[in-house]
C-alpha positions as CSV (number, residue, x, y, z in Angstrom):
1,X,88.5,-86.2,342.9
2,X,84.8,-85.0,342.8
3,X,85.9,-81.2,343.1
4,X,88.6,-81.7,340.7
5,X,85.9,-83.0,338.5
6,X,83.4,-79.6,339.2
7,X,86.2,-77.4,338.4
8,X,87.2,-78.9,335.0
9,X,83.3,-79.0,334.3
10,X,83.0,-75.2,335.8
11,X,85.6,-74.0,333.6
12,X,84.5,-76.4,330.2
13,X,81.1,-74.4,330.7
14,X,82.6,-71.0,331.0
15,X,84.8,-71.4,327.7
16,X,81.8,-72.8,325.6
17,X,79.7,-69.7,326.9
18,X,82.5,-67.5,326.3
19,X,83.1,-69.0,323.1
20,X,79.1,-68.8,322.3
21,X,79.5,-64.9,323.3
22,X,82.6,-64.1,321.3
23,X,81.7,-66.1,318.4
24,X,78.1,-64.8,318.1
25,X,78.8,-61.4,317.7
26,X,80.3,-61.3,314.1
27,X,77.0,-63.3,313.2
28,X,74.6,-61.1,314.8
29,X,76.9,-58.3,313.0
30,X,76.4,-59.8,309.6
31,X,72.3,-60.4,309.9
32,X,71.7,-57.0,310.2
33,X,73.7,-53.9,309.5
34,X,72.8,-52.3,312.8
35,X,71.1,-49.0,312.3
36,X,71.7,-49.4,309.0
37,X,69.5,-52.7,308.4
38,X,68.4,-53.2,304.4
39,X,64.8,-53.4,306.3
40,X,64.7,-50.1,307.1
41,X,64.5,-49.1,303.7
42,X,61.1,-46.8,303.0
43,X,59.4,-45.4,299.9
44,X,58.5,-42.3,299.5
45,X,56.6,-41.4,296.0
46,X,54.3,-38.9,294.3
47,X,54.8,-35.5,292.2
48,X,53.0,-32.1,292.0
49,X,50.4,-30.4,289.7
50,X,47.9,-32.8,289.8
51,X,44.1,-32.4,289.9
52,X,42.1,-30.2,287.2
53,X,38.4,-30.1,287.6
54,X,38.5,-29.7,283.8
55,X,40.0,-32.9,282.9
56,X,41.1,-35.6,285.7
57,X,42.4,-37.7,283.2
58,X,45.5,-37.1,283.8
59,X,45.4,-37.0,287.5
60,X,43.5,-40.5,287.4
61,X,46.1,-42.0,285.8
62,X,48.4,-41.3,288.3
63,X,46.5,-42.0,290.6
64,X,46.5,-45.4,289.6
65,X,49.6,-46.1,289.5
66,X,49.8,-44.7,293.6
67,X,46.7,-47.2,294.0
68,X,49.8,-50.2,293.2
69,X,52.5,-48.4,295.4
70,X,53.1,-48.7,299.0
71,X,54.6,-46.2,301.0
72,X,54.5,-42.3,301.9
73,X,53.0,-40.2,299.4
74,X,54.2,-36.7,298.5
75,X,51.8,-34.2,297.2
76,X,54.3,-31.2,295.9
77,X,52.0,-28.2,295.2
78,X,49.1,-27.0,293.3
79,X,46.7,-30.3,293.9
80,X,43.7,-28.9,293.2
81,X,42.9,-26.8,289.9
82,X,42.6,-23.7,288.7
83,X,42.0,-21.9,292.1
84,X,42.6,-24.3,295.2
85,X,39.3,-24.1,296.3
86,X,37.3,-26.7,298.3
87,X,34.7,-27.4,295.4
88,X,38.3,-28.2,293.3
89,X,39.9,-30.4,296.1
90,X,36.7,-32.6,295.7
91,X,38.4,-33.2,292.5
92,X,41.6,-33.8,293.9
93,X,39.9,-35.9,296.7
94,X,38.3,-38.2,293.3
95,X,41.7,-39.3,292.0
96,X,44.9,-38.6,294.7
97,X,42.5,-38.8,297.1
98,X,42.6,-42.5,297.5
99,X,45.8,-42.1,298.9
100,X,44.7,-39.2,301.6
101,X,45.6,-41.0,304.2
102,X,49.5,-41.7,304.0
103,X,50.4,-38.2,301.9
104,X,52.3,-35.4,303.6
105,X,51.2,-32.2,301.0
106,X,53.6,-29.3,300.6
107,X,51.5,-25.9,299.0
108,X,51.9,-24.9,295.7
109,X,50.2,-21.2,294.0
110,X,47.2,-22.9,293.1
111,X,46.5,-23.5,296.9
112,X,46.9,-20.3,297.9
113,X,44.6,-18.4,295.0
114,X,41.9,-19.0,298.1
115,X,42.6,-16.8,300.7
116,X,45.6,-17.9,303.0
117,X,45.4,-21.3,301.3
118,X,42.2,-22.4,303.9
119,X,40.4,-25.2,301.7
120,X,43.9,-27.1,301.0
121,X,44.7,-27.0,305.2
122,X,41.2,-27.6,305.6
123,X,41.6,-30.8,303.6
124,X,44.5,-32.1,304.8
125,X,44.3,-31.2,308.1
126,X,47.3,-31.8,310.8
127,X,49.1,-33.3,308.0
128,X,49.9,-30.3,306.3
129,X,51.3,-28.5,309.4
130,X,50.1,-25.4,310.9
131,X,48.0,-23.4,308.7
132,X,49.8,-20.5,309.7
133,X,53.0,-21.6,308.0
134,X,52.2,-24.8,306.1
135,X,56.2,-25.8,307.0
136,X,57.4,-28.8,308.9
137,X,59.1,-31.9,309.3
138,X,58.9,-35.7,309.9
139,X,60.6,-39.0,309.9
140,X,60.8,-41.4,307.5
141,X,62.7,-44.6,308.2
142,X,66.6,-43.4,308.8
143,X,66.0,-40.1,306.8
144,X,64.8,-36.4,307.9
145,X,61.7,-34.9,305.7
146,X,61.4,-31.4,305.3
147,X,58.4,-29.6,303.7
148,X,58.4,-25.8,302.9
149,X,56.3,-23.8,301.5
150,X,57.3,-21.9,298.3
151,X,54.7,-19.3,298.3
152,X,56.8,-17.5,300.6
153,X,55.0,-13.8,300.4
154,X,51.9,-15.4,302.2
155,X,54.7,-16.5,305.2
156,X,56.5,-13.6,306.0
157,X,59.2,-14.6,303.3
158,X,61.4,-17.4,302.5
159,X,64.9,-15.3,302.0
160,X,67.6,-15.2,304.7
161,X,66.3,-14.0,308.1
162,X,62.7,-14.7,307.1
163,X,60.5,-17.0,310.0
164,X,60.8,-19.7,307.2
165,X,64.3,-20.1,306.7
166,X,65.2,-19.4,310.4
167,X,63.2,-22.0,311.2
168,X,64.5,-24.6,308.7
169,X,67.7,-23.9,309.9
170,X,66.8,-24.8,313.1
171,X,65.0,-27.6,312.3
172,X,68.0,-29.1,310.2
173,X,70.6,-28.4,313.1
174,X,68.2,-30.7,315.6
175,X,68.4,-33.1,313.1
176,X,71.4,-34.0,312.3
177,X,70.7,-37.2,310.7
178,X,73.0,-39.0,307.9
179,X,70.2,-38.3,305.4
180,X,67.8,-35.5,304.5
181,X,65.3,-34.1,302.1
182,X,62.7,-31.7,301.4
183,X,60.4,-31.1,299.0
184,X,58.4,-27.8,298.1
185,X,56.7,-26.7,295.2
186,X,58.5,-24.2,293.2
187,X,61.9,-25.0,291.8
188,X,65.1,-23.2,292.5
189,X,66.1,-25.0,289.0
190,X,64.0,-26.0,286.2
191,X,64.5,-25.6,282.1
192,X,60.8,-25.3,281.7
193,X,59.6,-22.7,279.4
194,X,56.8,-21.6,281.4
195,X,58.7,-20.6,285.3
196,X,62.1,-21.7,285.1
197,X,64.8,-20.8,288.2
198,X,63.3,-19.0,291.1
199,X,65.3,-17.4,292.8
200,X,63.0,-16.6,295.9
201,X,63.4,-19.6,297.4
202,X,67.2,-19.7,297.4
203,X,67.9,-19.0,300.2
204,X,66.4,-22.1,301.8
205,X,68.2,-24.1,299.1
206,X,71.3,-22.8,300.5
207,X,70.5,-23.6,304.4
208,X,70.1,-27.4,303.2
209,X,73.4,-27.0,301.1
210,X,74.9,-26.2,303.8
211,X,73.6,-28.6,306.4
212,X,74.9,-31.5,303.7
213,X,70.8,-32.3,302.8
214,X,71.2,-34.9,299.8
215,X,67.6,-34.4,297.8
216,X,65.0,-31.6,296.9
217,X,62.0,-32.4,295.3
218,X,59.8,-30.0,293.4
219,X,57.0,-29.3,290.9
220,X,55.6,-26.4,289.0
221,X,56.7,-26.4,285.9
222,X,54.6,-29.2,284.2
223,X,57.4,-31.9,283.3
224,X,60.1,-34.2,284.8
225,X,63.7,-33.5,285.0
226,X,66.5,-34.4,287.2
227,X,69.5,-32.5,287.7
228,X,73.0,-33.3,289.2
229,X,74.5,-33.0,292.1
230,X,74.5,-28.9,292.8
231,X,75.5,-26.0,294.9
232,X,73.2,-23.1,295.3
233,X,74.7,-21.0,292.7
234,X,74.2,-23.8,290.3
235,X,77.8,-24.8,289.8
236,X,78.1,-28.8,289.6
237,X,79.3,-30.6,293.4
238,X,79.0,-33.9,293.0
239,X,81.1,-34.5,296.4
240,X,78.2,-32.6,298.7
241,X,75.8,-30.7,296.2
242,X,72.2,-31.3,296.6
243,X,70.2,-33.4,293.5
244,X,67.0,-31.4,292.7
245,X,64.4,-33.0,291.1
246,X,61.1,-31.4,289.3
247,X,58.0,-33.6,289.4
248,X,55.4,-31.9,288.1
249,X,54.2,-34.9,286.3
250,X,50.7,-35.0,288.7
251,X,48.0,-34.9,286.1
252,X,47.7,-31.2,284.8
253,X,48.6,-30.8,281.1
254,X,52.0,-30.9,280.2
255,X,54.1,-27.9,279.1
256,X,57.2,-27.6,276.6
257,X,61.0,-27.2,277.8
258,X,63.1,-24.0,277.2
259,X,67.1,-24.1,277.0
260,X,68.5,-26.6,279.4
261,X,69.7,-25.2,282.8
262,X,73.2,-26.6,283.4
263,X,73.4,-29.3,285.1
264,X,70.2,-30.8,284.1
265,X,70.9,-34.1,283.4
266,X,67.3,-35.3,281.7
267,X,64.2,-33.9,280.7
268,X,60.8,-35.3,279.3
269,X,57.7,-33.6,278.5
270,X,55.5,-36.3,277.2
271,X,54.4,-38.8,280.3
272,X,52.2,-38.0,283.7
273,X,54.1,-40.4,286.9
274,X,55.4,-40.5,289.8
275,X,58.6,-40.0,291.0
276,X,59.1,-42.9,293.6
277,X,62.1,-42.7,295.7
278,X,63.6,-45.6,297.8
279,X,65.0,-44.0,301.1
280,X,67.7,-46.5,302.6
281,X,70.3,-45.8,305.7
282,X,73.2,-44.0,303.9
283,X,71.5,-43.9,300.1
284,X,68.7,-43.8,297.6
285,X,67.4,-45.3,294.8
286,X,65.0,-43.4,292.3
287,X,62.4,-43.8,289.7
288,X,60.0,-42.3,287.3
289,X,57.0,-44.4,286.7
290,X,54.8,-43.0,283.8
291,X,51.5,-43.7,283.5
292,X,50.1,-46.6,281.6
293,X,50.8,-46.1,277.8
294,X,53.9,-44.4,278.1
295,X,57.0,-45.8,278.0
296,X,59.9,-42.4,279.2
297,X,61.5,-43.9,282.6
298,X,64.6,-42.6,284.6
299,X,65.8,-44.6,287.2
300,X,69.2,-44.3,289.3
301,X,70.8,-44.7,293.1
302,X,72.8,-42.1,294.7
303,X,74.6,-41.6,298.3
304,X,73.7,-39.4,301.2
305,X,76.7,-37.0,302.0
């Protein structure tokens, strides 16, 4: 009677544990979304054109509004005005420079009117990457981060076959995560009236086309504007296309629009912000946040391919 008794017990303790198992896992399942957890979601935020030793107005308010946002910050070319130099990045390092230590800069012209663009590597040290190259990559939550650097002459180039571009494409096929973006200064696309389209740096818009990256974010032309989904050629893909956006809304003086690019999907002229992206597993959410007095915004989600 007693071991009849043990093995009803045995086997009553092995269905409530395999109950417990079984019945857990759908639970467990709907507290997080695995890899894809709403907690992994990161910011990433900032714009380009930023800091002019002539009037840091501009660049101050911005800065401000970086001083009441957490996260990565993006610094996307020509920081420090008119020449790049060290005595101009101590006006950068007055106003953006509160936020030194969590920004990953890409290089813009500016930087690189001093020779071989020394005082902006010197500044930001291992965070810009090898002066050499001032390209690279990093993590950030479930998405991969690409820099480049747009001022490709001083590089060896930035068209197919060049160091640049051979090594993105590398550095995109050892990645193969579900979401990716890079930022650089000058724009393949832009309807500003003082650089529009460039075409030198097509060619590594066309390596992230066609590793399926989801976002590139620029500045140089002295404005905000967001296009749709795009191919390289500039025909709209809204299935894989890459959405460029141009942020160069930093804190330099703000510069008029030409004839809209197609595609281009809005434009504004009249606010310095930042451009603060919300990186999630498998999506994004964006926004424009002007500076204080200003009331343009733009504000959106999208998918990764």
């Amino acid at each position: 009677m007693d071991c009849e008794v043990r093995v009803k017990s045995t086997l009553t303790v092995a269905i409530l544990l395999l109950g417990l198992f079984f019945g857990s896992a759908p639970d467990r399942a709907s507290s997080s979304a695995g890899p894809y957890a709403t907690d992994q979601s990161v910011i990433l935020v900032g714009a380009g054109d930023i800091a002019d030793c002539k009037d840091l107005t501009g660049a101050e308010a911005t800065a401000k509004l970086l001083d009441q946002l957490p996260g990565t910050v993006m610094a996307v070319g020509d920081l420090a005005y008119p020449d790049g130099s060290k005595e101009n990045f101590v006006c950068y390092d007055k106003t953006w420079g509160r936020a030194k230590s969590r920004t990953r800069p890409a290089a813009g012209n500016h930087e690189f009117h001093s020779a071989g663009g020394t005082p902006y590597f010197d500044y930001f040290g291992a965070a810009a990457g090898d002066p050499k190259t001032g390209y690279y990559s990093y993590e950030l939550g479930a998405w991969h981060v690409v820099v480049l650097n747009s001022e490709c002459q001083d590089v060896g180039g930035g068209d197919a076959g060049s160091p640049q571009e051979k090594w993105l494409r590398a550095d995109l096929a050892a990645h193969p995560v579900a979401c990716t973006l890079a930022y650089w200064h000058k724009p393949l696309f832009s309807s500003g009236s003082a650089h529009g389209n460039d075409p030198t740096v097509k060619a590594l818009f066309q390596a992230l086309y066609e590793a399926n990256a989801d976002l590139v974010i620029n500045g140089h032309d002295h404005d905000y504007e967001r296009f749709a989904p795009q191919t390289p050629d500039g025909a709209a893909d809204p299935a894989r296309g890459v959405r460029e956006f141009v942020a160069g809304t930093g804190g330099k003086n703000h510069r008029p629009f030409g004839e809209p690019k197609p595609n281009s999907e809005i434009r504004d002229a009249t606010a310095f912000g930042v451009l603060k992206l919300t990186l999630k597993p498998g999506g994004y959410d964006w926004q424009f946040i002007p500076e204080a007095g200003k009331t343009f915004t733009d504000s959106g989600s999208g998918n990764c391919h």
